[in-house]
PASE-779999 format. One record per residue (C-alpha): x, y, z. Coordinates in steps of 0.001 Angstrom, whole numbers, plus 500000, padded with zeros to 6 digits. Example, Ala and Ser with C-alpha at 12.3 -4.5 7.8 and 13.67 -1.06 7.14 Angstrom:
# PASE-779999
512300495500507800
513670498940507140
***
This chain:
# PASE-779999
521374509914484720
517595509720484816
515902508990481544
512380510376481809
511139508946478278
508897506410478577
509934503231476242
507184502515473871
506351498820475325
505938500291478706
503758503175477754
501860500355475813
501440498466478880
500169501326480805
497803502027478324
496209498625478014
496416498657482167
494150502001481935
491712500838479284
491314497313481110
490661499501484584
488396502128482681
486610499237480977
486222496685483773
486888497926486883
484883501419487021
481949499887486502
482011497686489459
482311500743492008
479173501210492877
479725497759494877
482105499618496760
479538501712498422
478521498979501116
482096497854501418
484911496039500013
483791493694496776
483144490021497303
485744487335496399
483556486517493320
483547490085491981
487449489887492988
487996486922491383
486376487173487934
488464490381487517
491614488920488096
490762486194485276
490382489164482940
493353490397484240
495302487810483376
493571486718479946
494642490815479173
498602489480480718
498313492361483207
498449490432486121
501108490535488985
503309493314487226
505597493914489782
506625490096489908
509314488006488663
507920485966485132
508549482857487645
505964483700489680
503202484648487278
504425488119487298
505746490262484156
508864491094486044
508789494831485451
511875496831487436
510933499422490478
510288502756487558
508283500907485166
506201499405487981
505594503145489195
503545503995485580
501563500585485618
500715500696489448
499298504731488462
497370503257485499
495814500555487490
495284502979490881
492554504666488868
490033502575490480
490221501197493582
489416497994492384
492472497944490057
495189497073492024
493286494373493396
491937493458490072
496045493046488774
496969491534492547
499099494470493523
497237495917496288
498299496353499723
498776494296502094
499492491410499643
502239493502497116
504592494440499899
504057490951501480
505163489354498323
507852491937498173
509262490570501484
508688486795500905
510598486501497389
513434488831499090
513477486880502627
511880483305502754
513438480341502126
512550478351498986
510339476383500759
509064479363502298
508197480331499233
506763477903497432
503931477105500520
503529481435501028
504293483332497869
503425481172494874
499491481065496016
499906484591497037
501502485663493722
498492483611492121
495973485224493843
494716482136495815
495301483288498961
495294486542501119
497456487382503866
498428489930506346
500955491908508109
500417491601512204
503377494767513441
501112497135514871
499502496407518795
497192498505521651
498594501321523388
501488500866524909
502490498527522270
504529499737519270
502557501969516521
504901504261515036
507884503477517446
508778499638516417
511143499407520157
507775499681521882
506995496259520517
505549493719523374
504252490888521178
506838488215522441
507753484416520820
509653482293523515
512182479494522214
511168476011523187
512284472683522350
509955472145519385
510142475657518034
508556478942519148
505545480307520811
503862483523520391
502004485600522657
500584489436522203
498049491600520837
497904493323517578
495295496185515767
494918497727512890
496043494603511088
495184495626507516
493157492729505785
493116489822508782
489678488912508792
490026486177505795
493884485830505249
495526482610505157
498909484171506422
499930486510508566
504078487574509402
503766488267512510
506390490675513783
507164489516517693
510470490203520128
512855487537520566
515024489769522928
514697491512526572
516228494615524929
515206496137521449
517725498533520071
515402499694516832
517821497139514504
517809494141516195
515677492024519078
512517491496516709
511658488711514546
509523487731511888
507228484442511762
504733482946509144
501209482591510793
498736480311509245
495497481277510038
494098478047510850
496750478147513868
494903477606516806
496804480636518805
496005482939515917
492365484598516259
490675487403514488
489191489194517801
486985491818515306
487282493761512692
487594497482513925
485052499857512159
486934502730510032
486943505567507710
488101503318504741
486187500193503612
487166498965500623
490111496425501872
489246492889501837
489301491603505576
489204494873507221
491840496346509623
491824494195512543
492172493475516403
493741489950516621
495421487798519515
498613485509519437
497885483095522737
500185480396522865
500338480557519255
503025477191518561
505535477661515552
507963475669514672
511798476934513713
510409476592509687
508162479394510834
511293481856511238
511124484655508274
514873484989507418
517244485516510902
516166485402514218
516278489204516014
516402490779512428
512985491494511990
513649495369511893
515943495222509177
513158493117507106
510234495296508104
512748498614506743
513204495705503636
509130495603503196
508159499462504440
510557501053502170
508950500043498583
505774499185500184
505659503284501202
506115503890497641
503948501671496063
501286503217497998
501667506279496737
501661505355493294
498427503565493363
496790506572495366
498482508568492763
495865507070490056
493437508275492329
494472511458492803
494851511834488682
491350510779488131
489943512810490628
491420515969488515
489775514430485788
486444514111486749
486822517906488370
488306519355485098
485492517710483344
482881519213485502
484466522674485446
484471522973481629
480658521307481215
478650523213484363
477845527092483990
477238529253486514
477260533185486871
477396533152482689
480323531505482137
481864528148483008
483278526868486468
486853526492485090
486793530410483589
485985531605487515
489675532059489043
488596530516492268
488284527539490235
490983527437487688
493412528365490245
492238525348492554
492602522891489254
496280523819488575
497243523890491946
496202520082491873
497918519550488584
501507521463489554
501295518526492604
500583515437490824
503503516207488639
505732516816491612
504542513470492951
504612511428490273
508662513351489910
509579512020493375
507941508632492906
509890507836489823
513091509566491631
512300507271494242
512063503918492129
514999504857489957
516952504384493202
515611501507494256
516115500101490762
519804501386491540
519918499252494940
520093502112497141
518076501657500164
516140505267499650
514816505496503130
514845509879503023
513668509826499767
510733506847500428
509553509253503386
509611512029501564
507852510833498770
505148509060501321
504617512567503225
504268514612500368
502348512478498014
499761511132500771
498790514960501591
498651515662498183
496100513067497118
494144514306499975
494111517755498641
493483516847495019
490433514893496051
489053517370498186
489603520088495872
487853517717492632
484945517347495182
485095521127496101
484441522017492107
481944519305491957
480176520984494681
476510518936495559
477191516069493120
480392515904494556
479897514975498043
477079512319496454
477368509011495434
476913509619491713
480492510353491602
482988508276493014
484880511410494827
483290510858498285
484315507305498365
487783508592497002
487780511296500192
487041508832502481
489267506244501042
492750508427500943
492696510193504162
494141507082505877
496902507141503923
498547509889505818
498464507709509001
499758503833508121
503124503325506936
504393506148509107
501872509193510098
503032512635508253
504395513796511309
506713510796512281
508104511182508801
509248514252508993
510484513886512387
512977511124510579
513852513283507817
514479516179510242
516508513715511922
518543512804508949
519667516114507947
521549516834511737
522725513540511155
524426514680507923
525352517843509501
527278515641512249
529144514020509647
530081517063507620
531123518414510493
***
């Protein structure tokens, strides 16, 4: 049974999350307009974050973290998703949250403490290095080419990889490369800790985008006779798949409920606007056109923010909730879209400026509905699933 009251030190945590991202992290936005914010910027917030004992939610209290449980960490990661400096303010923002994710499940102790305690601390940065060139693997992992060959003192690595979200800067990357002639989709890939000042690792250029808030980019880099010892094995050789479904599950979900945050204040700021700016003798939000727009926005935030808790609840449950994880990611990542565009919409001129934040927002989100699995390859698997059920029924 799913319990959809709140318990009162949770909903107290959320609330001193928002104030701390209202109070400190809003106002640093317009540094967001050139960019992504400097380390210092990063930094200093992250000590406030901390002094406030906000910092690392989503991680065990032996790491730092406050050890909060899949659901609780969906209202917290909303609260601070209100700014797009807030999940990097509390050190839960992608790459680094699903990395740490993977590490504390995967790695071996020491693993664990060289990678994820200066991760969890917010000392470090790292990376995730799956995704290569055309005809490399993008959406289909069994097109992966990125190969590591066993030798006597360990492995070494050799491929391309783009799009690598937050590279230019990171002092890890897991490198996903095959360790098998054939790749089945479950087995043949494996993971290996990168550090960057590997002399086979190299940050070819960042690749100019939509978004630019992430620290370090999204990436072109190069694996050339990139040496790794056996210590540099995530977990099992050839089970990189099964770690990557491990990390993309939750990591999908996260996502969407820090872009939910987004998608809430966006409706804010438009509701706001629509009550306060007259036109044609009467306000913006007493015009249908309007009004109708406005609760069209607010009918999907509540269905997303229903399937993200859903979502967590199983996790929090142990179940793997791959249909449910894609679901959520497909419909919540289009409907963030469509709540910012329609909050810029209402806003009209001083929308599309830089006087509000919505532009940034617009340009911000849209990606979302490509990485961790494009709309389309999502519901191609969920498609997928239901025949499979079918078959079984059957």
């Amino acid at each position: 049974m799913i319990d959809f009251a709140l318990p009162g030190e949770l909903v107290a945590l959320r609330d001193r999350v928002r104030a701390f991202v209202d109070r400190e992290a809003v106002p640093l936005e317009r540094e967001l307009e050139g960019g992504a914010p400097d380390v210092q910027s990063i930094a200093a917030l992250r000590a406030k974050a901390r002094a406030e004992g906000i910092f690392a939610p989503h991680l065990p209290r032996a790491y730092g973290g406050l050890g909060l449980d899949w659901r609780s960490t969906a209202v917290v990661f909303e609260a601070a998703g209100r700014s797009l400096l807030g999940p990097l303010a509390i050190n839960a923002a992608a790459p680094d949250e699903g990395n740490m994710h993977l590490l504390h499940e995967v790695a071996t102790p020491a693993q664990r403490e060289r990678y994820l305690k200066p991760l969890a601390a917010g000392e470090i940065r790292s990376c995730f290095a799956m995704t290569e060139p055309a005809p490399g693997a993008g959406s289909d992992p069994a097109m992966l080419r990125t190969r590591a060959r066993k030798t006597a003192h360990g492995w070494v690595i050799d491929g391309e990889k783009w799009f690598i979200t937050g590279a230019d800067g990171a002092a890890l990357a897991i490198c996903m490369a095959r360790t098998s002639e054939e790749l089945d989709g479950h087995r043949g890939a494996t993971m290996f800790l990168i550090d960057a000042g590997n002399p086979g690792w190299r940050v070819r250029r960042r690749i100019p985008t939509l978004d630019h808030v992430t620290p370090g980019g999204h990436c072109a880099v190069s694996f050339a006779a990139c040496e790794v010892g056996d210590d540099a094995v995530l977990g099992e050789v050839d089970e990189g798949f099964r770690y990557a479904q491990l990390r993309l599950a939750p990591a999908r979900l996260t996502h969407c409920m820090r872009w939910l945050g987004i998608a809430a204040r966006a409706q804010e700021i438009a509701v706001a606007r629509a009550a306060e700016r007259t036109s044609f003798g009467r306000t913006l939000g007493e015009h249908q056109g309007v009004g109708f727009q406005l609760a069209d926005t607010e009918i999907e935030l509540h269905a997303a923010r229903l399937m993200i808790w859903h979502t967590a609840w199983m996790l929090d449950r142990g179940e793997r909730a791959r249909h449910e994880s894609s679901m959520a990611k497909t419909f919540v990542a289009e409907a963030v879209f469509r709540a910012v565009d329609r909050a810029l919409q209402v806003c009209g001129a001083l929308g599309v400026s830089d006087d509000l934040p919505l532009a940034t927002f617009l340009r911000e989100s849209r990606p979302f509905r490509i990485y961790d699995g494009p709309s389309e390859v999502h519901r191609m698997a969920i498609a997928a699933r239901l025949f499979r059920r079918r078959e079984a029924r059957a």
